[in-house]
C-alpha positions in Angstrom: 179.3 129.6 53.6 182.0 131.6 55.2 182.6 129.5 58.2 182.7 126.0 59.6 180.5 124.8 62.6 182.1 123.1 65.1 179.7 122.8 67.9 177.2 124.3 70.7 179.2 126.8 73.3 178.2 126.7 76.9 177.2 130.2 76.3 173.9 129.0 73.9 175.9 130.3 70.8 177.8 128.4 67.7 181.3 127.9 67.7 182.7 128.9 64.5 186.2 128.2 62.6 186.1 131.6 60.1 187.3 130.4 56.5 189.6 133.5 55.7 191.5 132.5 59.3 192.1 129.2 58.7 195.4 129.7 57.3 196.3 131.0 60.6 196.8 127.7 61.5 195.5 125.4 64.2 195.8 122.9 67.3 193.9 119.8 68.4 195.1 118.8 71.5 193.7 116.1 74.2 194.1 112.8 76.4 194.0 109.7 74.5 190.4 108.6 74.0 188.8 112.0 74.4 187.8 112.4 70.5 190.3 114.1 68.8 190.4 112.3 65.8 186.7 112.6 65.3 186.9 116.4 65.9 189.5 115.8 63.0 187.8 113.9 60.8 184.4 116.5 61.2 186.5 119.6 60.6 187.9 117.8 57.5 184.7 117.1 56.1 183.6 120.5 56.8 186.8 122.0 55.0 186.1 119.6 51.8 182.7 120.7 51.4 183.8 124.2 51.3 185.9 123.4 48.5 189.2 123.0 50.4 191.3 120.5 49.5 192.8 118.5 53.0 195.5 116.1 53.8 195.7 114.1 56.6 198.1 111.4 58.4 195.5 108.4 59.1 198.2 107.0 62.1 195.8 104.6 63.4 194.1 103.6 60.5 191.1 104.5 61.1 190.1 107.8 59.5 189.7 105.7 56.0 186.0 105.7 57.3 186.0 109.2 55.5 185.1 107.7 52.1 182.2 106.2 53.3 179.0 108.0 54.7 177.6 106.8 58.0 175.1 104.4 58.8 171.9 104.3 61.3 173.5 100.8 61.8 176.7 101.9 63.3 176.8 101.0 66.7 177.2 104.8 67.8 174.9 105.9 65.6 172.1 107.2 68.1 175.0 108.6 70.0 175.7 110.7 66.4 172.3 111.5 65.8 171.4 112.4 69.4 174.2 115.0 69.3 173.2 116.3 66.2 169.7 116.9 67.7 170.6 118.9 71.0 173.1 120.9 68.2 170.2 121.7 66.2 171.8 120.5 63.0 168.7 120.3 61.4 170.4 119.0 58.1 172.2 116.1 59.5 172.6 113.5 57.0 175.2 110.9 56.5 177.1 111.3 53.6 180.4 110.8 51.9 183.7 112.8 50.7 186.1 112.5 47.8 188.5 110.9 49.4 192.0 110.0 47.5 194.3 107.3 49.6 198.1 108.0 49.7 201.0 105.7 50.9 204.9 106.2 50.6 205.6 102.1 50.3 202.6 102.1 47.6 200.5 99.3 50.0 197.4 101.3 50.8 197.2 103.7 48.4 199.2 105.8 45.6 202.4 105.9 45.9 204.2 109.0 47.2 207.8 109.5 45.6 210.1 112.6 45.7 213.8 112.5 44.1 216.9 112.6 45.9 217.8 115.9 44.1 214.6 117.2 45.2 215.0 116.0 48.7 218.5 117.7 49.1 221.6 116.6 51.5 219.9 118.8 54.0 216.7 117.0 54.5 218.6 113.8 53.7 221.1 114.5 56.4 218.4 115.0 59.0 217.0 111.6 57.9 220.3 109.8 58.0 221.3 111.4 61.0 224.0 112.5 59.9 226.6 114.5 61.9 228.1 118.0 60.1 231.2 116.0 58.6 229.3 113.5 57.1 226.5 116.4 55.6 229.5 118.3 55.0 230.3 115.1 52.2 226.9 114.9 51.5 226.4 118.2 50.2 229.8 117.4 48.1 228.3 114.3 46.6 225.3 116.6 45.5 227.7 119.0 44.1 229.8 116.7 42.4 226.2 115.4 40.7 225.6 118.7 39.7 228.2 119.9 37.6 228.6 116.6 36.0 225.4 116.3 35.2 224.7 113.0 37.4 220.6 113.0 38.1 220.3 111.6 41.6 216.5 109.7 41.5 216.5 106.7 43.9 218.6 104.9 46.8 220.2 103.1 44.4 221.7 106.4 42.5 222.6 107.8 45.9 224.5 104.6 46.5 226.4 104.5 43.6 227.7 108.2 43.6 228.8 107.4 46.9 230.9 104.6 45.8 232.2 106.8 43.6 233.6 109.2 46.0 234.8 106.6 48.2 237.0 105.2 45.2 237.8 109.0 44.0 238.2 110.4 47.6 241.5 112.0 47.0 240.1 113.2 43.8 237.6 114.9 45.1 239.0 116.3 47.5 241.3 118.2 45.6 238.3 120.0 44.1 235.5 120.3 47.0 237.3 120.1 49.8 238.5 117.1 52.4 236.2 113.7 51.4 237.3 111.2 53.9 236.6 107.6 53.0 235.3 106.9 56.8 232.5 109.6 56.1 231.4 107.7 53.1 231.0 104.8 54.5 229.0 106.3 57.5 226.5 107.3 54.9 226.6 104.3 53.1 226.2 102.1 56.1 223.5 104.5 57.4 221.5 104.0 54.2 221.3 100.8 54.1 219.6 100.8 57.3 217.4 103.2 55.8 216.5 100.9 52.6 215.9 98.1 55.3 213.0 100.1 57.1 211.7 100.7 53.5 212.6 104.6 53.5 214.2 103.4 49.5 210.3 103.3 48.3 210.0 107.3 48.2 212.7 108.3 46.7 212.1 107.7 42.9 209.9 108.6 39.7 207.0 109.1 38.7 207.2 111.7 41.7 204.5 113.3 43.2 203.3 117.0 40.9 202.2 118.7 44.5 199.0 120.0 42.3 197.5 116.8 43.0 197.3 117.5 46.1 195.2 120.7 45.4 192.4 118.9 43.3 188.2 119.6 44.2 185.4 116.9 42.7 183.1 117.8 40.0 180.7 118.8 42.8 183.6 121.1 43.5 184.3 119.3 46.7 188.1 119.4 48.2 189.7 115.9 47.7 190.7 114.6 51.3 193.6 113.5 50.8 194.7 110.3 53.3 198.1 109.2 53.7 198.2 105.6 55.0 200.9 106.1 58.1 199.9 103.0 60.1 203.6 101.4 58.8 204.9 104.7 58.2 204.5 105.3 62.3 207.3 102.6 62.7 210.1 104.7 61.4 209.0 108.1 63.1 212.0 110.0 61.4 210.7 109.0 58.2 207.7 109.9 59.2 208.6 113.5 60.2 211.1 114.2 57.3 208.0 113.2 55.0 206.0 116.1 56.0 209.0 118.8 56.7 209.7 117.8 52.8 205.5 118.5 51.8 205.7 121.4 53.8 209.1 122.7 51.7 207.5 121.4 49.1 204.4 123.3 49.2 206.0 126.3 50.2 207.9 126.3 47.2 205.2 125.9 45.0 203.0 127.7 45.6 202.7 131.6 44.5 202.2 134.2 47.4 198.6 135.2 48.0 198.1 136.6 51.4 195.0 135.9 53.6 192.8 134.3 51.0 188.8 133.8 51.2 189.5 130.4 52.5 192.6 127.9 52.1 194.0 126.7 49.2 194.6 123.1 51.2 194.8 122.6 55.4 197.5 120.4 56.5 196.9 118.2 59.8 199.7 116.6 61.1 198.9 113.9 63.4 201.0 112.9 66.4 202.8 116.5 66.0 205.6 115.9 68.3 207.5 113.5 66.3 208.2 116.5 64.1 210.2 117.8 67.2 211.1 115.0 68.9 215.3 114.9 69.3 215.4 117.7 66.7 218.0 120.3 67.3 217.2 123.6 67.9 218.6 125.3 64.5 215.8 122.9 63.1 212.9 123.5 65.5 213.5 127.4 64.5 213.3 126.6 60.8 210.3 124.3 60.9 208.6 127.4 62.9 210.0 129.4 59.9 208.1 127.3 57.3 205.3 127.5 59.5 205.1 130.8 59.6 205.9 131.9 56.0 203.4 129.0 54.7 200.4 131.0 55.9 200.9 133.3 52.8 201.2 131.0 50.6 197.0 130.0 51.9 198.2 126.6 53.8 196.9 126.1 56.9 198.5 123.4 59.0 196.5 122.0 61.8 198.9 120.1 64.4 197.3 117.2 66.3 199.1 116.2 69.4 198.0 114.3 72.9 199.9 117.2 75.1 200.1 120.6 73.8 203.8 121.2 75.6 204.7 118.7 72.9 204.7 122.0 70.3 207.5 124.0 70.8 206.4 127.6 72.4 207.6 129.3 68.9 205.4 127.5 67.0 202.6 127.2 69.3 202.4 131.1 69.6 201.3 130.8 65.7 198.2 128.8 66.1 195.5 130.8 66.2 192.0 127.8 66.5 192.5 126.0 68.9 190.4 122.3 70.2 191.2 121.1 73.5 190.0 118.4 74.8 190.2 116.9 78.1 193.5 116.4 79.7 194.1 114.0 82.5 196.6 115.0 85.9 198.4 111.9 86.2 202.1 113.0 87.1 203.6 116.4 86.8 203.9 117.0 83.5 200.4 116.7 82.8 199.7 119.1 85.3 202.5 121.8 84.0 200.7 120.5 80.6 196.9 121.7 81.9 198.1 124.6 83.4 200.4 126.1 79.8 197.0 124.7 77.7 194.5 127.0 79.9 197.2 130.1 80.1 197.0 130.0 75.8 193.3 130.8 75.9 191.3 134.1 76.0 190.0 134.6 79.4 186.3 133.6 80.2 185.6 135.4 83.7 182.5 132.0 83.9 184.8 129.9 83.2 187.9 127.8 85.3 189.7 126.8 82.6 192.2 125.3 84.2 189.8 123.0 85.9 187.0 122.3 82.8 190.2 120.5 80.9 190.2 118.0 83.6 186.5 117.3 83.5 185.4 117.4 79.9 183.8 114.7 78.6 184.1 112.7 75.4 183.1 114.8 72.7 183.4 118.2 74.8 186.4 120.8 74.1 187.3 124.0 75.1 187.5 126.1 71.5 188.7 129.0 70.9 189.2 130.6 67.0 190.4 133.3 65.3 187.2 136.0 64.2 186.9 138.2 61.1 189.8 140.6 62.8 191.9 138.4 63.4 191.9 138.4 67.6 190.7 135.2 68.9 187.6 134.7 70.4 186.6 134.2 74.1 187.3 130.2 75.0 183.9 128.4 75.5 183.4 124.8 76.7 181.8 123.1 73.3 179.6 120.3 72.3 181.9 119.4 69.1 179.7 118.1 66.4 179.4 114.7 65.1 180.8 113.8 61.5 178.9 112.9 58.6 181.0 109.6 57.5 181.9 106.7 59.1 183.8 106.0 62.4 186.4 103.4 62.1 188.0 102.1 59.1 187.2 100.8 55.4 187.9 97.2 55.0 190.4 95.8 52.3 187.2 95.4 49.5 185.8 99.0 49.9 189.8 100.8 50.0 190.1 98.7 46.5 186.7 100.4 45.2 187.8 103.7 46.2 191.4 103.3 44.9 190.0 102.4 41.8 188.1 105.1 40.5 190.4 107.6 41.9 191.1 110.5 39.5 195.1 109.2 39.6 194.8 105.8 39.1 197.5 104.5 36.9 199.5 107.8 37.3 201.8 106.8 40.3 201.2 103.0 40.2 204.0 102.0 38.6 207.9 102.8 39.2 209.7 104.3 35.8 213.5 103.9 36.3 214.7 105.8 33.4 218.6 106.7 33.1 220.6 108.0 36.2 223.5 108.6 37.9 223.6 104.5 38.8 223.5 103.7 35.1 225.9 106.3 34.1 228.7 105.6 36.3 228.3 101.9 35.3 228.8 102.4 31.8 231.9 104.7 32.8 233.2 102.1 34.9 232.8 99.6 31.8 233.7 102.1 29.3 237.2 102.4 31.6 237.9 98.8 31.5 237.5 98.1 27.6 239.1 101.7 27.0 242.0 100.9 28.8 242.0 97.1 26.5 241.8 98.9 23.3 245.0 100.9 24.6 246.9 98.0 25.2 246.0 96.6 21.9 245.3 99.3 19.3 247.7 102.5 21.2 246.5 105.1 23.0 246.6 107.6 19.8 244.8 105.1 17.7 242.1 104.8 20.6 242.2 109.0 20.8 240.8 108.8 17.3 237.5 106.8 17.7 234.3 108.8 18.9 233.4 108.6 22.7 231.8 105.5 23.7 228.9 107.0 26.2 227.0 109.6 24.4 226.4 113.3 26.2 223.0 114.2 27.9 221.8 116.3 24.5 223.1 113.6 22.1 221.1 110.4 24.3 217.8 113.4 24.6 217.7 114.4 20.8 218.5 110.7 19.5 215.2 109.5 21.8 213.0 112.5 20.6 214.2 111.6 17.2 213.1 108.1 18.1 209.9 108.7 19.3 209.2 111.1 16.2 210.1 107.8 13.4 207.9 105.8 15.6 204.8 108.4 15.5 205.1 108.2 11.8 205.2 104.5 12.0 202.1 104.9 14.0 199.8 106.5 11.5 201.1 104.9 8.8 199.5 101.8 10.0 196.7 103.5 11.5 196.2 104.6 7.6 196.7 100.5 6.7 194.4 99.3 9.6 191.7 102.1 9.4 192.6 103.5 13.2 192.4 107.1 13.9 194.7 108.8 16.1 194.4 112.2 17.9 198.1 113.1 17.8 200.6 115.3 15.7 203.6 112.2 15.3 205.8 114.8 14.4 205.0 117.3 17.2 204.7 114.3 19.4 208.9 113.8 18.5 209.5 117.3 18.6 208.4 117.7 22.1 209.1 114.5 23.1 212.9 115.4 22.4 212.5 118.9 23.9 211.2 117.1 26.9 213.9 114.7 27.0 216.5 117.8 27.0 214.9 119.5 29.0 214.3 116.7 32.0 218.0 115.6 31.5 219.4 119.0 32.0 217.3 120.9 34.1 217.3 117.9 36.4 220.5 119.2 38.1 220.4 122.7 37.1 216.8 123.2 38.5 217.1 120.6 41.9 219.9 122.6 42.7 218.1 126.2 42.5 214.8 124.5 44.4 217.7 123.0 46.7 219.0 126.2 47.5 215.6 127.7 48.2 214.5 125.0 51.0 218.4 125.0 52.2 217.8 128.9 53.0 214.9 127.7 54.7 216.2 124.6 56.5 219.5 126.4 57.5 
């Protein structure tokens, strides 16, 4: 199947959404109430079954229903099946889709963690609100990190370095540049408002591998991926750095492959205009950069709004399907908000377009997508067609099945707080204080000849691979006693487990600065 139904045009004739175009981006726009989300949740379903993967922002909480088929018991359910009649969707069945649940504070789903090397002082600033003196230190901090090997994984790492530089300020800024200590402790105190909305639970490890994301079913189904953002709406800048990052992220990631057969994953980001909202202008051109550049990369990133002059006219001009729904004239801005929606579509000489968005019904849009050639098609007024899984939410007993057998339970459950910058600096701080003891005691040229108290990054990484190689010996020596088999090599196990200890310790810094600089060329 090469394209996606999405409902009946006034014209007698099927409104498609052609696969190979669907990295060309999208738009779902309408009045509260007037069905967006379950125009949503059927393209989803539609996208998954294809093979694509999704993710998708469940703000309201209700899209969870996607894990579940639906039911000839739901209360809408002749409503469904009535619509799927006059559609002719001969094959309408309820079923199910793979559906993997996400959350950033770990509540409703898998945890979602990134690093605060791999989030970078330029995302971070725009979270912090931070002005250009205050990212200015940031981006010090980072730098300082960097060439002293400091890796920078959670709040608490951030928060120590900073202490740091408020303490070494005059230090520092003999090297970087001017540090002042009332910049510092803007960041500080602006980070601890941060940790108090609950922003500290995604920054640490195990973070997310953005291949997860990516994943089909052994019926080779896309996984819909749903992010859990009911909590996460309460801190909207949170909320719209989140997805800026998994955008970077993405775009990163993934290798250049033009206008595939269909998408590697779609994107829909609900309530769109936080994104926007407050964000200065240098930004709102880089986030239609990412946009734009993304499309190669086979991402297509649907953007869900209530008012389509919420989407900046830059961004906007770049998506290519579009599903309005209806739109009510209540003050003046919903009326210059009718009039730019109509204007964006392809002229139907039967149609008022300006006037059918004031009078469509619940479960009617005007539509308008992107054919085989890329020009977009001729806006019809559409019966959208109904989804295949529930309306309305899961309760707490059927998200805990779900959650359970999902392919990465156990992967992201649990927080690993391995060695960091926070850790580091303490032990400097204590290794100063006994140092500086022993030198009152013993002399300083007596206390110059003893080996360095806090070993380097390769001595710590070879000593635990050496470690973990003793211990896999250990290991099948009493598997030999007790009978047990085991699967691994203990010696390879030690070998890579050392190499893997180097190689996470070092290229830490070395390779969140390089991904740094790519998304800073981005977000600059």
């Amino acid at each position: 199947m090469s394209d996606i139904f999405l409902g009946l045009g006034g014209n007698g004739e099927n409104q498609n959404l052609a696969l190979s175009r669907a990295n060309r981006h999208g738009l779902i726009a309408g009045a509260t109430g007037t069905g967006k989300t379950v125009t949503l949740q059927g393209i989803a379903e539609s996208f998954s079954a294809n093979g694509v993967p999704v993710f998708v922002a469940d703000v309201k909480g209700d899209l969870s229903g996607i894990a579940m088929p639906g039911s000839p018991t739901f209360k809408h359910a002749d409503k469904l099946e009535g619509r799927a009649k006059e559609l002719g969707m001969d094959d309408y069945a309820y079923s199910d889709n793979p559906v993997v649940f996400w959350d950033l504070f770990g509540e409703q789903g898998h945890p979602i963690r990134t690093t605060i090397t791999e989030m970078g002082p330029l995302l971070l600033a725009r979270l912090l609100d931070l002005n250009d003196t205050q990212e200015g230190v940031l981006q010090i901090v980072f730098k300082h990190a960097d060439e002293n090997g400091l890796l920078l994984l959670d709040f608490g790492d951030l928060q120590s370095l900073l202490q740091f530089a408020h303490e070494n300020a005059s230090e520092l800024s003999g090297v970087y540049g001017n540090v002042s200590k009332q910049s510092v402790g803007a960041i500080q105190r602006q980070l601890l408002s941060f940790e108090a909305q609950g922003a500290d639970h995604f920054f640490g490890e195990p973070a997310l591998e953005i291949d997860d994301f990516l994943k089909v079913d052994e019926n080779g189904r896309g996984h819909v991926n749903v992010l859990a953002a009911d909590t996460l709406m309460r801190s909207p800048k949170l909320y719209a750095t989140f997805l800026l990052w998994l955008l970077a992220e993405l775009f990163e990631t993934l290798p250049e492959v033009g206008d595939p057969d269909k998408p590697k994953l779609v994107f829909f980001f609900d309530e769109a205009h936080l994104l926007f909202d407050d964000a200065p202008k240098a930004l709102q051109e880089k986030i239609e950069q990412v946009v734009r550049l993304i499309r190669s990369k086979g991402v297509g990133v649907f953007f869900v709004t209530q008012n389509p002059i919420d989407i900046p006219e830059e961004v906007a001009g770049q998506l290519g399907n579009r599903v309005q729904h209806a739109l009510r004239a209540f003050t003046k801005r919903d009326q210059r908000a009718i009039k730019a929606a109509a204007e964006t579509f392809r002229i139907n000489d039967d149609l008022d377009t300006e006037e059918v968005i004031t009078e469509l019904k619940v479960g009617e849009a005007l539509v308008s997508t992107l054919d085989e050639d890329g020009a977009p098609t001729i806006v019809q007024r559409t019966l959208i067609k109904p989804p295949r899984s529930r309306l309305g939410p899961l309760n707490k007993k059927e998200r805990a099945i779900i959650q359970s057998i999902s392919p990465f339970d156990g992967k992201y459950d649990e927080v690993v707080d391995r060695e960091s910058a926070e850790e580091i600096l303490a032990q400097k701080a204590q290794d100063a204080v006994e140092t500086a003891e022993e030198v009152a005691e013993q002399g300083e040229e007596e206390v110059r000849k003893r080996p360095r108290k806090t070993k380097s990054m390769w001595e710590k990484a070879i000593s635990r691979g050496t470690k973990v190689a003793a211990g896999g010996m250990a290991g099948a020596a009493a598997a030999a006693v007790l009978g047990k088999k085991s699967r691994s090599n203990p010696m390879a196990s030690g070998i890579t487990s050392a190499a893997g200890s180097i190689a996470t310790d070092l290229a830490g810094p070395i390779a969140g600065r390089f991904v740094r600089n790519l998304i800073g060329g981005l977000m600059r």
